[in-house]
C-alpha positions in Angstrom: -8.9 -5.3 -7.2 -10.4 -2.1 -6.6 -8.3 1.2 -7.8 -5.7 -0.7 -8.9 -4.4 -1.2 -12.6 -3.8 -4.9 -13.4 0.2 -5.5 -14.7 0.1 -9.2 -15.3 0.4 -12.5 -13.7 3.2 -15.3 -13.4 2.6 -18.7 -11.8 -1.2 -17.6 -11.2 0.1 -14.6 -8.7 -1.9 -11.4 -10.5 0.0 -8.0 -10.0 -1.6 -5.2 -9.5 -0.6 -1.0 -8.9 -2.5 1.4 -6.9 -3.8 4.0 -8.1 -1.8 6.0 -5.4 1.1 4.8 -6.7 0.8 7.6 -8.9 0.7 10.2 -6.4 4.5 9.3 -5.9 5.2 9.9 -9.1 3.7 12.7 -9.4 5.2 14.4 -6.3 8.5 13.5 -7.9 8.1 15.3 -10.6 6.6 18.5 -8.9 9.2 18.9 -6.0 12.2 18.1 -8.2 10.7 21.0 -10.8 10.4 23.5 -8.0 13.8 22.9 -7.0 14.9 24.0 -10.8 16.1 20.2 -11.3 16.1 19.8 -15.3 14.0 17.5 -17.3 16.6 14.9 -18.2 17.1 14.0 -14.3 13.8 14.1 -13.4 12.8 11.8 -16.3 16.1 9.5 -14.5 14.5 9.7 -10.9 11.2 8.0 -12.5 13.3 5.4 -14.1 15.2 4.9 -11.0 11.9 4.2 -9.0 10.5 2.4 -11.2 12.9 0.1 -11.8 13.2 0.1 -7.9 9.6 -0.8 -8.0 10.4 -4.1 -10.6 12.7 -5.1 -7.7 10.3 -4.9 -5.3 8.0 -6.7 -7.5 10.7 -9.7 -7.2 11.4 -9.5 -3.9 7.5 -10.1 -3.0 7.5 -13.0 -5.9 10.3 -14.1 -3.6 7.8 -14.9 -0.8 5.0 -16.1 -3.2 7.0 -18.8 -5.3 8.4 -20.3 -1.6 5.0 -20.7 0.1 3.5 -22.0 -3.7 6.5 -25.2 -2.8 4.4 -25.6 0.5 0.8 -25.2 -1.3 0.0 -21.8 0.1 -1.5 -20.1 -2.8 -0.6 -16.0 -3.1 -4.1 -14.2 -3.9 -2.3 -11.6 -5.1 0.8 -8.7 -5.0 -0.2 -5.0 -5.0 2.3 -1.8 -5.1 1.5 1.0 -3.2 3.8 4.3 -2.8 5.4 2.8 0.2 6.1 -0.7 -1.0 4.5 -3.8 -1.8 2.3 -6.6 -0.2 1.9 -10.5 -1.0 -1.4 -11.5 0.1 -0.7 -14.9 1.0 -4.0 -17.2 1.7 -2.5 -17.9 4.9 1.4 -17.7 6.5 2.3 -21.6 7.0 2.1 -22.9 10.7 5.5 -25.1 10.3 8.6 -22.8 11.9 10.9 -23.6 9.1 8.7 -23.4 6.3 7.5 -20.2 8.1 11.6 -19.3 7.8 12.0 -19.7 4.5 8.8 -18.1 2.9 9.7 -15.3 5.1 13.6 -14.9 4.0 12.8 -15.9 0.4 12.1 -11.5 0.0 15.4 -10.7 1.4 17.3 -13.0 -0.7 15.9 -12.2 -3.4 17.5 -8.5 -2.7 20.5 -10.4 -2.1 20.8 -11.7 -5.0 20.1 -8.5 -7.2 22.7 -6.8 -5.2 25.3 -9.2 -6.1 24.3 -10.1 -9.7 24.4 -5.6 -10.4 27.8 -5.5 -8.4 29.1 -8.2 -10.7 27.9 -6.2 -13.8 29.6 -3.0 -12.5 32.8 -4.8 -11.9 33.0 -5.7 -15.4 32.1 -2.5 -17.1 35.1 -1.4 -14.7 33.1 0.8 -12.5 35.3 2.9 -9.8 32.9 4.1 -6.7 36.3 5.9 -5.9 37.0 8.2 -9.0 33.5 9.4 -9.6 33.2 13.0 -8.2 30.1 14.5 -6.2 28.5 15.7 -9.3 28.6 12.4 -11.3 26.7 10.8 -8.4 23.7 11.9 -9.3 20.9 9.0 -11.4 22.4 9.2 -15.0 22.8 6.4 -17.4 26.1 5.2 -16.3 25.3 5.5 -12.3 21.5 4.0 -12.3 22.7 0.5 -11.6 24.7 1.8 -8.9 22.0 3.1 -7.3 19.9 -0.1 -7.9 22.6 -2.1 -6.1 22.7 0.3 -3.6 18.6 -0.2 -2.8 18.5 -3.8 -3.0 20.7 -3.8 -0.3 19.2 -1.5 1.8 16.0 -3.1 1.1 17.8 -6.4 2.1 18.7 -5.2 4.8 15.9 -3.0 6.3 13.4 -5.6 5.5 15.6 -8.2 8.0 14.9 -5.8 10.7 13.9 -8.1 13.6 9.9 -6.3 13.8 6.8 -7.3 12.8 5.3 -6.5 9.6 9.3 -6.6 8.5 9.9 -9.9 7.2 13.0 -9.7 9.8 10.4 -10.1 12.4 8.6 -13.4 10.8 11.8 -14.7 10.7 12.4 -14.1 14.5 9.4 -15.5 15.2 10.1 -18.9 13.2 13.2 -19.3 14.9 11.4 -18.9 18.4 8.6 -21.2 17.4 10.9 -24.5 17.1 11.0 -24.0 20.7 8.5 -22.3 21.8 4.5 -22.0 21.1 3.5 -20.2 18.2 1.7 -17.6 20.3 4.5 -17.4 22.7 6.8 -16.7 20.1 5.1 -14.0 18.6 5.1 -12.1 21.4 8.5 -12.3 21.8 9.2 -11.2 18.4 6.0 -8.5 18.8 7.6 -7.3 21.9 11.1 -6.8 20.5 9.9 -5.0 17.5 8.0 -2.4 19.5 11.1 -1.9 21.4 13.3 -1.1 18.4 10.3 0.7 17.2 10.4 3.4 20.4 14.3 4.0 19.5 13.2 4.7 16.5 10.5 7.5 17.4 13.1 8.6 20.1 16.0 9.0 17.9 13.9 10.2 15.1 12.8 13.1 17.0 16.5 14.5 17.0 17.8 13.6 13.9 15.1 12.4 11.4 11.4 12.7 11.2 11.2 9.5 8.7 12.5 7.7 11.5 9.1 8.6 13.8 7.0 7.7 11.1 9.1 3.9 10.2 8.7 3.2 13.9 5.0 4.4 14.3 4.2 2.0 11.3 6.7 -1.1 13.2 4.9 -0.5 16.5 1.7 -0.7 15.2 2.2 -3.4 12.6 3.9 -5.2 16.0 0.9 -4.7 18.3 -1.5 -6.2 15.5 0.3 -9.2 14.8 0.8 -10.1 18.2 -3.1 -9.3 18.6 -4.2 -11.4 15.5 -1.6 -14.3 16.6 -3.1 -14.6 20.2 -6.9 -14.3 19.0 -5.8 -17.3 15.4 -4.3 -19.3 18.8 -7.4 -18.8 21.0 -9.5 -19.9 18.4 -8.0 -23.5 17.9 -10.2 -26.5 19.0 -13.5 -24.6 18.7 -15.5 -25.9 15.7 -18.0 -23.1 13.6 -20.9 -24.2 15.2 -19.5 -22.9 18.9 -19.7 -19.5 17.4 -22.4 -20.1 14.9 -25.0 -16.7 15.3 -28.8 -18.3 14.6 -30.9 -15.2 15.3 -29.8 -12.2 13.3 -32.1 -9.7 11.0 -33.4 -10.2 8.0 -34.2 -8.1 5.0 -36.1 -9.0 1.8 -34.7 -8.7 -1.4 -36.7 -6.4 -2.9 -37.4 -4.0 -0.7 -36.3 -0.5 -0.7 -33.1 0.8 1.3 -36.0 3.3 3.7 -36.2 -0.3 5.3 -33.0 -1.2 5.5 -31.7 2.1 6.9 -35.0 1.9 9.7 -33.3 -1.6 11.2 -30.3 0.1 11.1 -31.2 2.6 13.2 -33.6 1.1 15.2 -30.6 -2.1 16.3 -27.6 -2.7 16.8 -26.9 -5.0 13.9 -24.3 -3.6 11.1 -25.3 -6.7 8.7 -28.4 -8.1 7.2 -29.1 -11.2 5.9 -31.2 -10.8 2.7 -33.8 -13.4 1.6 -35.7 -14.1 -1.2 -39.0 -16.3 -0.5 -37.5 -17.2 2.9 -34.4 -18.7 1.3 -31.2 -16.7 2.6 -29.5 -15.2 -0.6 -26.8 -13.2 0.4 -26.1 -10.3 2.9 -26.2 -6.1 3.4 -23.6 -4.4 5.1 -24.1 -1.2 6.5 -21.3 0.3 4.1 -23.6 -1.0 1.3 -26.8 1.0 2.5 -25.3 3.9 2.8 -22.9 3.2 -0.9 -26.6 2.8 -2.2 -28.1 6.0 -0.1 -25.4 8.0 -1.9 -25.3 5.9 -5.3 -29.1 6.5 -5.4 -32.1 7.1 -2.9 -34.0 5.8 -0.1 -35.9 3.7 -2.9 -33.4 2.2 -4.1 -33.7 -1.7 -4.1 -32.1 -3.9 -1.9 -31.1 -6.4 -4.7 -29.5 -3.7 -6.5 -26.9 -3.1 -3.5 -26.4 -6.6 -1.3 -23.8 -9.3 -1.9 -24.8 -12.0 -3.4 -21.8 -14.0 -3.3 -22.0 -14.8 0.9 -18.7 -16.7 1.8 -20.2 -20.6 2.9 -18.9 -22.2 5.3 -19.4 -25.7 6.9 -20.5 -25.9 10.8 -17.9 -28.6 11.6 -15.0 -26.8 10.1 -12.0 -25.3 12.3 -13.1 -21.9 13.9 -9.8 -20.4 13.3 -9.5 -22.1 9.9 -13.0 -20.2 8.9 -12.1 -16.8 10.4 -8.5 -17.3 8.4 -10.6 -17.6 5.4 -13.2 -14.5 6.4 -10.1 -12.3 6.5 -8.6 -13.3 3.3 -12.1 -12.8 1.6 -12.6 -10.1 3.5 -15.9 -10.9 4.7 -17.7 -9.4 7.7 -20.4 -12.1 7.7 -20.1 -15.6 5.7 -23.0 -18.3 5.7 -23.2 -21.2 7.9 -24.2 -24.4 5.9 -25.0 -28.3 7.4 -26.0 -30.9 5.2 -26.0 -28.3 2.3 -29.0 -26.1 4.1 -28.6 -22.9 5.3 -28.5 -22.6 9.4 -26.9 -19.6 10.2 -24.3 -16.5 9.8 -20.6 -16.3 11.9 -20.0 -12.2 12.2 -16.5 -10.9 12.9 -17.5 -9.2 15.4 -19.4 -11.7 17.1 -16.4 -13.9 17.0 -13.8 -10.8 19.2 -17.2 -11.4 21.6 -16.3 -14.9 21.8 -13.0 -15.1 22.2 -13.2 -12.6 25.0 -16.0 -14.7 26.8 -14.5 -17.8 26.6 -11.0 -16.0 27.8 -12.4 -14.7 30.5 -14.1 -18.1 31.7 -10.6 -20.0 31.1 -9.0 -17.2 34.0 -11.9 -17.4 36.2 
């Protein structure tokens, strides 16, 4: 993964660390300085959120190790400042599997909590007799403080709000009854609620608060949105969206052309040929990566992908576009009877979905 430092892998789930990860660090250390904190509790802090971070690390395994019992593969888990993410191939359309991939996090917190708070009560830790001073991350408080996080985490991460795990578990629980859509906006809806209080509350009393429900509303509003469009999409096969005029952009020519058709249409994608076989494609982020990288002469087959995501014209429609987001793919290949016949775009699939919408309410 791009700008992020590989850690390892167990049961095929590679973990990786942003690079911005070390931004947090690195404030840390330059905040806690100013304030005249000495080295020793600094170099404690870092522990502490590091070992915060292993946690976090296990909570997200949590979630990867109980959709691998209902063969949903986990491409991989990266840490950024504020977190981590499990990139699940795809979140399991059975409520109660659904349930307990989502609550497997959580419980892993659980867990931690109660396996630290059993340590501390036989080392004969007293909460009571420690005094204000003592309190602070030292050797015989850290897992104190670890216990203390893997509950909050726990807890916090059981809010019921989309991208919370809390909300994912709301939205099983709806979805025995009701539609999967349905359900989601249910949960959505209830998580963009809390996530007003928040901003409202937030404004008097803590300015984290505005930001946590900014990041719930949003992350709400998206789900619901992605939900709705993954249900829309059901019944339609590839070929009802399959795109078969689109431009086209040899292989060896220089980016000056490239960067004309760009201009001179509307098309943000290419698809790049080689004696009139399709090859692979050129995104408009990759002309302009080249442009930057090198110069207008700059040859096409030195900047295109040519790894294009295939795709069968009788597969699912939402089953294909599931897989274009995992891959990340703007435009994938449309193949029948193993010959090229076309591209599906993104884009061109928000077109159709709002088409055929509007036909279903006419």
């Amino acid at each position: 993964m791009k700008f992020s430092l590989y850690l390892g892998s167990y049961k095929n789930v590679k973990v990786f660390i942003h690079w911005t990860f070390s931004l947090l660090l690195l404030w840390i250390i330059i905040s806690n300085m100013r304030q005249g904190m000495p080295g020793m509790d600094i170099l404690w802090i870092i522990i502490f959120v590091l070992a915060l971070f292993a946690c976090v690390v296990m909570h997200e395994f949590g979630h990867a190790l109980a959709a691998q019992k209902y063969g949903i593969q986990t491409k991989d888990i990266v840490l950024y400042p504020i977190g981590g993410v499990a990139r699940l191939e795809k979140l399991p359309e059975d409520p109660k599997q659904e349930l307990w991939v989502a609550i497997a996090g959580p419980l892993v917190n659980v867990g931690l909590f109660v396996i630290l708070s059993i340590i501390l009560s036989f080392t004969g830790y007293n909460l009571e007799n420690l005094e204000l001073e003592e309190l602070r991350i030292r050797p015989n408080t850290i897992l104190l403080y670890i216990a203390s996080a893997n509950l909050i985490l726990a807890v916090f991460n059981m809010l019921p709000a989309f991208p919370m795990d809390g909300g994912r578990v709301l939205r099983a629980l709806l979805s025995i009854r009701l539609p999967r859509a349905k359900a989601t906006q249910i949960a959505g809806g209830i998580g963009q609620f809390l996530a007003i209080f928040f901003v409202f509350f937030g404004l008097f009393n803590n300015p984290i608060l505005v930001l946590i429900g900014i990041f719930i509303f949003l992350g709400a509003a998206a789900e619901v949105s992605h939900t709705q469009q993954e249900s829309f999409l059901k019944g339609y096969k590839v070929k009802d969206a399959l795109m078969m005029k689109f431009q086209i952009i040899a292989f060896d020519a220089p980016l000056s052309k490239a960067v004309e058709k760009l201009l001179n249409s509307q098309a943000t994608h290419f698809v790049v040929v080689k004696d009139d076989v399709a090859v692979g494609t050129l995104s408009r982020n990759e002309i302009i990566k080249g442009l930057k990288e090198g110069n207008e002469d700059t040859i096409i087959e030195q900047v295109a992908d040519f790894s294009p995501l295939k795709i069968e014209t009788e597969e699912d429609l939402d089953e294909a576009w599931k897989k274009m987001m995992m891959d990340n793919k703007k435009v994938a290949f449309i193949i029948e009877n193993g010959h090229f016949l076309g591209i599906l775009d993104q884009e061109n699939i928000g077109e159709f979905v709002m088409v055929k919408s509007a036909l279903t309410k006419a």
